[in-house]
N, C-alpha and C positions, 0 to 999 in steps of 0.2 A: 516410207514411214512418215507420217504426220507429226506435226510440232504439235502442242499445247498452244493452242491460240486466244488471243484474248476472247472475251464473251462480248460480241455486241450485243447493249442493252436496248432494247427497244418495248413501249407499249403496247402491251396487247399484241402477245407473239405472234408474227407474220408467219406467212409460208412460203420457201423461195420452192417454183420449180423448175426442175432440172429436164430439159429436153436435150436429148441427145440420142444417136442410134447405137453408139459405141455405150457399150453396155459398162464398160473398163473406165471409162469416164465417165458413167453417173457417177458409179458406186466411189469412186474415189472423190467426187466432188459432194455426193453427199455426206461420207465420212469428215470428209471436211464441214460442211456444214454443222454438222452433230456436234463436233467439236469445238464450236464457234458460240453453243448455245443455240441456234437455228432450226426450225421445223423446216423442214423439206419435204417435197412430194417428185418422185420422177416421172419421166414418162419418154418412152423409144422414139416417137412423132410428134412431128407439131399435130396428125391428125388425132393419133392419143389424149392428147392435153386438150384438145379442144372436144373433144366428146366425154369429156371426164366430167361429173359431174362438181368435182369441188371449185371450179376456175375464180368463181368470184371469192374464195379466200386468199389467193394466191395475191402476193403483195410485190413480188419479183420474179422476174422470170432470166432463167439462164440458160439460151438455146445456141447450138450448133448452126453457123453459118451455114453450111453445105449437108445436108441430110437428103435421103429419097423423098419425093413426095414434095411438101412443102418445106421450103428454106426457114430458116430463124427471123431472116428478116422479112419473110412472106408473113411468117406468123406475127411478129411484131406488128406489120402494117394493115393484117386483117382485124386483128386486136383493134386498133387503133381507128380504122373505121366503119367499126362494127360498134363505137362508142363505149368500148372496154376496154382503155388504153392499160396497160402495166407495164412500168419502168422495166427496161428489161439492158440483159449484157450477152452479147453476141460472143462466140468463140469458137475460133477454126486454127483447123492446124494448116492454113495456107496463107503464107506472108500476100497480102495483096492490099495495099494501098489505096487506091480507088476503091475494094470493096467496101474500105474503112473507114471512108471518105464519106461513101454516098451513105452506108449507114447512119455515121454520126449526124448527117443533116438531116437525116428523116426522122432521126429525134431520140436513137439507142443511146443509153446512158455512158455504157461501155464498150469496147472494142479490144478484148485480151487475144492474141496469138497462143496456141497451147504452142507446148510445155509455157505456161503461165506461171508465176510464184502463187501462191494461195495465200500470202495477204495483198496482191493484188485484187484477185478476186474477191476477197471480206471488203477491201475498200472498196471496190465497185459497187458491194453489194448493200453495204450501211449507203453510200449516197442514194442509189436505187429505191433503201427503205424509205429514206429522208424525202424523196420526191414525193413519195406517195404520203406520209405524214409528217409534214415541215413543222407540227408544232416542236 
């Protein structure tokens, strides 16, 4: 069951999306979204999202470390120099330290472990907004 979460306010409604294969983890994280006030867009792949035509509205991205196909932090670093970087928050349900590690230095904003709190995730996701429009 979700709480009532505060409404992050932000200009010019973003869109976070949600790459995941685990279909039980979109939908719950974009519930959570909704609930946040947040436009959301899902998608099962990184190669989904990337064939999708909306990407340049997407303001954040929140992908699964370990997926078939392409990883979260493959898509992060293709993003990125492909000169389409977006702030993004990686999340796996596998404790691992050094993935966490090597992430953070390649520039992911976030690094949550599921079962995560969901205002972790809103905080990861307001700094992630903030990155991408600091005013």
């Amino acid at each position: 069951m979700l709480k009532t979460h505060q409404k992050i306010q932000m200009p010019n409604q973003p869109t976070v999306a949600i790459v995941d294969d685990d279909a039980s983890v979109r939908d719950t994280t974009k519930d959570l979204l909704d609930s946040a006030g947040l436009s959301s867009a899902t998608f099962d792949s990184a190669e989904s999202f990337l064939q999708s035509k909306g990407t340049c509205a997407i303001r954040c991205l929140v992908a699964d470390m370990r997926m078939p196909g392409m990883t979260g932090l493959e898509l992060y670093s293709h993003l990125a120099s492909s000169g389409t970087p977006i702030p993004t928050i990686l999340i796996t349900a596998y404790s691992d330290e050094q993935a966490c590690v090597r992430a953070l230095e390649t520039g992911v904003t976030c690094f949550l472990t599921k079962p995560f709190r969901p205002e972790d995730l809103l905080a990861c996701i307001e700094t992630a907004l903030r990155e991408c429009d600091p005013a």
